[in-house]
C-alpha positions as CSV (number, residue, x, y, z in Angstrom):
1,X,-57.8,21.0,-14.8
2,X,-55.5,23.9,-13.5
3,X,-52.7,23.7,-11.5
4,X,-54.6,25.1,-8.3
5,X,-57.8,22.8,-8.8
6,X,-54.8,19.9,-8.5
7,X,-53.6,21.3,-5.5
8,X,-57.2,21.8,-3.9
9,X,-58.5,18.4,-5.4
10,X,-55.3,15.8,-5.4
11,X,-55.9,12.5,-6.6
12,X,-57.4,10.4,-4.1
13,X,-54.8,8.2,-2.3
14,X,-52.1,10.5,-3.0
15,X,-49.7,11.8,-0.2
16,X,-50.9,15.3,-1.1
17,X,-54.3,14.4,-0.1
18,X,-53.0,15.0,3.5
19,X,-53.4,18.5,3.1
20,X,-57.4,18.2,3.0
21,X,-56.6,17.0,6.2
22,X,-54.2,19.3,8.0
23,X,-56.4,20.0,11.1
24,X,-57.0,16.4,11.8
25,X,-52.9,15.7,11.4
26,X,-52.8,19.0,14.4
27,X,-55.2,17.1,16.2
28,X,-53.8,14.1,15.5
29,X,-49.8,15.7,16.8
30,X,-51.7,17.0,19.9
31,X,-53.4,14.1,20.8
32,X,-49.9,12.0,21.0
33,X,-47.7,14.8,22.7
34,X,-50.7,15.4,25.3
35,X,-50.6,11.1,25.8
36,X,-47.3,10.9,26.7
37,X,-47.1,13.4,29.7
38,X,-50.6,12.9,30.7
39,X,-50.3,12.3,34.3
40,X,-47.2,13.1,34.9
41,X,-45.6,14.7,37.7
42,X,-43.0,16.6,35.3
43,X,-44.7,16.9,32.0
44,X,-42.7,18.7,29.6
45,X,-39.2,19.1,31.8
46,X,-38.9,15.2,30.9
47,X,-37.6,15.9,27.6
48,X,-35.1,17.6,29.0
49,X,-34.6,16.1,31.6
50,X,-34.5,12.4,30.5
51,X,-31.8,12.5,28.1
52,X,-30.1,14.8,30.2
53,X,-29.5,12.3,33.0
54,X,-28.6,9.7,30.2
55,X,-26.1,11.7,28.7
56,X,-24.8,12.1,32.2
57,X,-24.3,8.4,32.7
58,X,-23.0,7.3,29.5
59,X,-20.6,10.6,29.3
60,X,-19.0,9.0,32.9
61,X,-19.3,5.4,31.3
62,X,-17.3,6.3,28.1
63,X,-14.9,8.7,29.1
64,X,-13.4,5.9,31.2
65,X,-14.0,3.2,28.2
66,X,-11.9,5.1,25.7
67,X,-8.5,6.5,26.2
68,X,-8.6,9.3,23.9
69,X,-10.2,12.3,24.6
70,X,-13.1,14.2,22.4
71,X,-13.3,17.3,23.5
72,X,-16.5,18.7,25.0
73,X,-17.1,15.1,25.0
74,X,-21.2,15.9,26.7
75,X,-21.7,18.3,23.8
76,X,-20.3,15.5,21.4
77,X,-22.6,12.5,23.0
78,X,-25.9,14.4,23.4
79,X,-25.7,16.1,20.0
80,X,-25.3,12.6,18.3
81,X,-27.9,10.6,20.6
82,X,-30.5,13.4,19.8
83,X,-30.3,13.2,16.3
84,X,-30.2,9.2,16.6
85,X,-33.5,9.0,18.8
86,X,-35.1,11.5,16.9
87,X,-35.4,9.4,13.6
88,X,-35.5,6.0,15.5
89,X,-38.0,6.8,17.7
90,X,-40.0,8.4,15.0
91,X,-39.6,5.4,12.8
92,X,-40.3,3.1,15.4
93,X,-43.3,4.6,16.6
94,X,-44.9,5.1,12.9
95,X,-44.2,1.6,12.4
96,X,-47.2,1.0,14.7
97,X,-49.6,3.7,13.4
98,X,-51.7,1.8,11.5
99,X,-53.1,-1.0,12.9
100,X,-53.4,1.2,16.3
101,X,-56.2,3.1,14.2
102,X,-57.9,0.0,12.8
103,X,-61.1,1.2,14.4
104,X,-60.9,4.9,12.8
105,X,-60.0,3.6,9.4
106,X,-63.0,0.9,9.3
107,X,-65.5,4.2,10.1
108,X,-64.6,6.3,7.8
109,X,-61.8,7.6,4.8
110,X,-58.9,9.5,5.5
111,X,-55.8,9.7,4.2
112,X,-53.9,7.1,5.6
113,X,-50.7,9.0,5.0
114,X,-51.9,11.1,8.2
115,X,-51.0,8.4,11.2
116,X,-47.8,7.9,10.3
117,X,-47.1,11.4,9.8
118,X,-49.2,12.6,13.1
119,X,-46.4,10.1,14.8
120,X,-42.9,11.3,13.3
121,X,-44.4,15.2,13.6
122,X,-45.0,14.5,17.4
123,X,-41.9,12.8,17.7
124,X,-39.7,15.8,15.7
125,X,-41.7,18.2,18.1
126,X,-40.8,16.7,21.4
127,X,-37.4,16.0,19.9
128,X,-37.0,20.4,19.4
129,X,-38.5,20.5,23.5
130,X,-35.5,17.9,24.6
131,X,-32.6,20.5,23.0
132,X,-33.3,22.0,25.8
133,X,-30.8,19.4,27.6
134,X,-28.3,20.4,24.7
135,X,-28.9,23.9,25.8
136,X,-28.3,23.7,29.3
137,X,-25.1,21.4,29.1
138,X,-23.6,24.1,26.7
139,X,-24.6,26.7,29.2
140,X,-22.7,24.9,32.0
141,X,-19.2,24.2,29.6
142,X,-19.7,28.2,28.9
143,X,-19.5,29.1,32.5
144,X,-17.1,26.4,33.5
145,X,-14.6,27.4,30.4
146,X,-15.5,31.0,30.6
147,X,-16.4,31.7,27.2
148,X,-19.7,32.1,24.7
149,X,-20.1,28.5,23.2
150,X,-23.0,29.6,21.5
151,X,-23.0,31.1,17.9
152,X,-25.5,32.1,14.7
153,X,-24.0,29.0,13.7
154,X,-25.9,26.8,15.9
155,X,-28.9,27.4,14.0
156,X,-27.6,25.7,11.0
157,X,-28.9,22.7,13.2
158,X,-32.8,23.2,11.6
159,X,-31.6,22.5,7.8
160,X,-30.8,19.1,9.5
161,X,-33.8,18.4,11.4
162,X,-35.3,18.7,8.3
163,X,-33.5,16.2,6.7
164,X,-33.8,13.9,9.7
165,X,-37.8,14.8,9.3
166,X,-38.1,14.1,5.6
167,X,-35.9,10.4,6.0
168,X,-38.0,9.2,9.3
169,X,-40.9,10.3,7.3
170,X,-39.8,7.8,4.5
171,X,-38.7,5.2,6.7
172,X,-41.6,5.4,9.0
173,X,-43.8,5.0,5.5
174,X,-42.0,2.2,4.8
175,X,-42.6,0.1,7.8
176,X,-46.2,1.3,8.1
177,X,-47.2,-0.7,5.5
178,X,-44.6,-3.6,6.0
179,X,-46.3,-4.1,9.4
180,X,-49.9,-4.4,8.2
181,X,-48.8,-7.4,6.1
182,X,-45.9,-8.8,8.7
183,X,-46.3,-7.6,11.9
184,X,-42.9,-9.8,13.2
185,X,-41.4,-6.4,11.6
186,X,-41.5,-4.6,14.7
187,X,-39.1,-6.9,16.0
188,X,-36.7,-7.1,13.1
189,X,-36.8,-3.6,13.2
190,X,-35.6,-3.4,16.6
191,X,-32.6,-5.9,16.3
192,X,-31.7,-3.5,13.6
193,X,-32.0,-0.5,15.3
194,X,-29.5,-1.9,17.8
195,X,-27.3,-2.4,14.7
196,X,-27.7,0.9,13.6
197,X,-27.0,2.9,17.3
198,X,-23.5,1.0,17.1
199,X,-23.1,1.7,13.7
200,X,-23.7,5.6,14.3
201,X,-20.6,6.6,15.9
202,X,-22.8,8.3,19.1
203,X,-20.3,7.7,21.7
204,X,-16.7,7.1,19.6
205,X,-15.3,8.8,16.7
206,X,-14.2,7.5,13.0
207,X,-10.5,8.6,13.5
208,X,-9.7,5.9,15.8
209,X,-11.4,3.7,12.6
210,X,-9.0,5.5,10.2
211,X,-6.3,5.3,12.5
212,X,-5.8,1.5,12.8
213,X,-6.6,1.1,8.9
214,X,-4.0,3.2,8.6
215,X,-1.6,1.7,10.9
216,X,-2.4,-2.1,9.5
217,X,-2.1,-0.7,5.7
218,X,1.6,-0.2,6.5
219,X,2.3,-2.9,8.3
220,X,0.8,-4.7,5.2
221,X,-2.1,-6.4,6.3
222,X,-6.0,-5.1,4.8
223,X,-7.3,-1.9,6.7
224,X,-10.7,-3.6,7.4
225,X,-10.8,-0.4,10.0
226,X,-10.6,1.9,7.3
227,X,-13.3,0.6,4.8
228,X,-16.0,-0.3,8.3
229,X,-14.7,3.6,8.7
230,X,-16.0,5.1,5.0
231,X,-19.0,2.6,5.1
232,X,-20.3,3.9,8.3
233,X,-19.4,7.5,6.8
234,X,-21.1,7.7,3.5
235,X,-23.0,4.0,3.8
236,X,-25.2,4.9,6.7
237,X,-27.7,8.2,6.6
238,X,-28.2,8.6,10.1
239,X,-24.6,8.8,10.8
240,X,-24.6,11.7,8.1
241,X,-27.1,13.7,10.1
242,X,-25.5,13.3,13.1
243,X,-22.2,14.5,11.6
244,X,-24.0,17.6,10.5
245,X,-25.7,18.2,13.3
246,X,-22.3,17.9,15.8
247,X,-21.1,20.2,13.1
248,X,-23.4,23.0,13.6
249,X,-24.1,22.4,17.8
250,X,-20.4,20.9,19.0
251,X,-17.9,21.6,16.0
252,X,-18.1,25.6,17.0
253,X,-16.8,24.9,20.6
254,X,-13.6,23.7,19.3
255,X,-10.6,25.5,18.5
256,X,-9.7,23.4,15.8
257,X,-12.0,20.8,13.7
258,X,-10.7,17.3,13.5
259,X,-10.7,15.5,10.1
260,X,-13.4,13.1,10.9
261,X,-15.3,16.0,12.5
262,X,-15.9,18.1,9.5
263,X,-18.8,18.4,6.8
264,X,-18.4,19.8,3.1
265,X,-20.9,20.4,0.6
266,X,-21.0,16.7,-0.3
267,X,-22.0,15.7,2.7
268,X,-25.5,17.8,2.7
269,X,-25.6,17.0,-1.0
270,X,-25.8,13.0,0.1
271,X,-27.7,13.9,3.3
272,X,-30.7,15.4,1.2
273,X,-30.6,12.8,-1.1
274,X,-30.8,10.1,1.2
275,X,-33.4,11.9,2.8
276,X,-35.4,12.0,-1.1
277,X,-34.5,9.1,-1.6
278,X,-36.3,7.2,1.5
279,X,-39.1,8.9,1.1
280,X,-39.8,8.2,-2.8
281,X,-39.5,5.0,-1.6
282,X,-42.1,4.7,1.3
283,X,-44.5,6.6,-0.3
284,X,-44.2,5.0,-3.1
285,X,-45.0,1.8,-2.0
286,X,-47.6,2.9,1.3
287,X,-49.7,4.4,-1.6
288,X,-49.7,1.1,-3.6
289,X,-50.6,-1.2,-1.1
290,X,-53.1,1.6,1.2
291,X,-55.8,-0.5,-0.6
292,X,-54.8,-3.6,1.0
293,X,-54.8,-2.6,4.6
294,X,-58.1,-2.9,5.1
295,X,-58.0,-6.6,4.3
296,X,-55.3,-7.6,7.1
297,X,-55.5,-4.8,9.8
């Protein structure tokens, strides 16, 4: 068989077989974007304007909490929360995808790879709508402060959405199929989530970790700070991709970088291989236990 009969014929079960299907997964996108505004009053401006009233509450909230100052601290907090609800709401809501559709997949075959996908492209779609909110808060720092606090740079910003996309995709494979067999994983999931919005530095920044590592090392007690401070770093992905993304949307504002605040080549290096690596994994193990679902949903 040639190499374009494989591509036109994949193997059955396969996550390529989802092209065959790439009307149904527009359909499919559609259908859940259309769902969540139907009947309402705002439609689309909600995905603006929700996180932009959230980012107005907790910028008020933490600027008080912490005594130092991160400048263009709204630019800062919404960069990082986008990215964060991006991949957890995608995850979360793929988590779900299959055994909402147990009438669909009784009927008739389809790849199954398509409803967890449909879910984390819809998600990634209304994720692009609500940078609008990004967009206007930069808008108002650039009239306040006088000065263009947009650049060509800011579009370095899609090279991480698409790592963001290929992770959640991975992760939302992954817990797909874990829910068929355990649904109690929805809520495990969401205890961790918790875990993982503290663990993303969204509304703090690592130097105050490295800081007091430092400042215990010499007075000769262990710098737990400092190791919590390279384990949430290099340890945690999502962290990674909301470093890059500040890096490309807040990082240009600034006169001067801070340490904790810049990104070097081995940063994207682990960021895409995180990204690889999660999704080898949840396909891997959707497309050996797809077979199964049928038993349990």
């Amino acid at each position: 068989m040639s190499i374009t009969e494989r591509l036109k014929n994949p193997p059955e079960g396969s996550f390529r077989e989802i092209f065959k299907y790439k009307d149904l997964l527009v359909q499919l996108v559609t259908r859940d974007i259309k769902l969540k505004y139907r009947r309402s009053f705002l439609g689309y401006v909600w995905s603006i304007l929700n996180p932009l009233l959230i980012m107005i509450i907790m910028a008020l909230v933490f600027s008080f909490l912490f005594r130092r100052s991160i400048a263009y601290f709204p630019i800062y907090l919404l960069a990082g929360r986008s990215m964060f609800e991006f991949v957890n709401t995608a995850a979360s809501k793929a988590l779900g995808s299959i055994t909402d559709n147990t009438s669909l997949l009784k009927k008739t075959y389809i790849s199954k790879f398509m409803f967890p996908m449909s879910k984390i492209t819809a998600t990634m779609v209304d994720f692009v709508f609500s940078l609008g909110a990004l967009v206007l808060v930069m808008a108002f720092f650039s009239i306040i402060d006088g000065r263009v606090l947009f650049s060509l740079w800011n579009f370095g910003a899609v090279l991480v959405i698409v790592e963001g996309y290929v992770f959640a995709m991975g992760l939302g494979f992954l817990l797909a199929q874990l829910h068929v067999f355990f649904r109690d994983i929805r809520y495990v999931y969401n205890a961790f989530s918790t875990m993982w919005l503290y663990c993303s530095a969204l509304f703090y920044d690592l130097g105050m970790f490295y800081e007091n590592g430092q400042a215990a090392q010499e007075a000769g007690k262990f710098p737990l700070a400092k190791y919590l401070a390279i384990l949430i770093e290099y340890g945690n992905p999502l962290y990674i991709y909301i470093k890059q993304f500040r890096y490309f949307l807040w990082a240009p504002t600034l006169d001067e970088i801070p340490y904790w605040g810049q990104v070097t080549g081995w940063d994207f290096l682990l960021g895409f291989v995180y990204a690889i690596l999660m999704f080898a994994i949840g396909s891997f193990f959707f497309r050996k236990n797809q077979d199964k679902f049928i038993l349990y949903i």
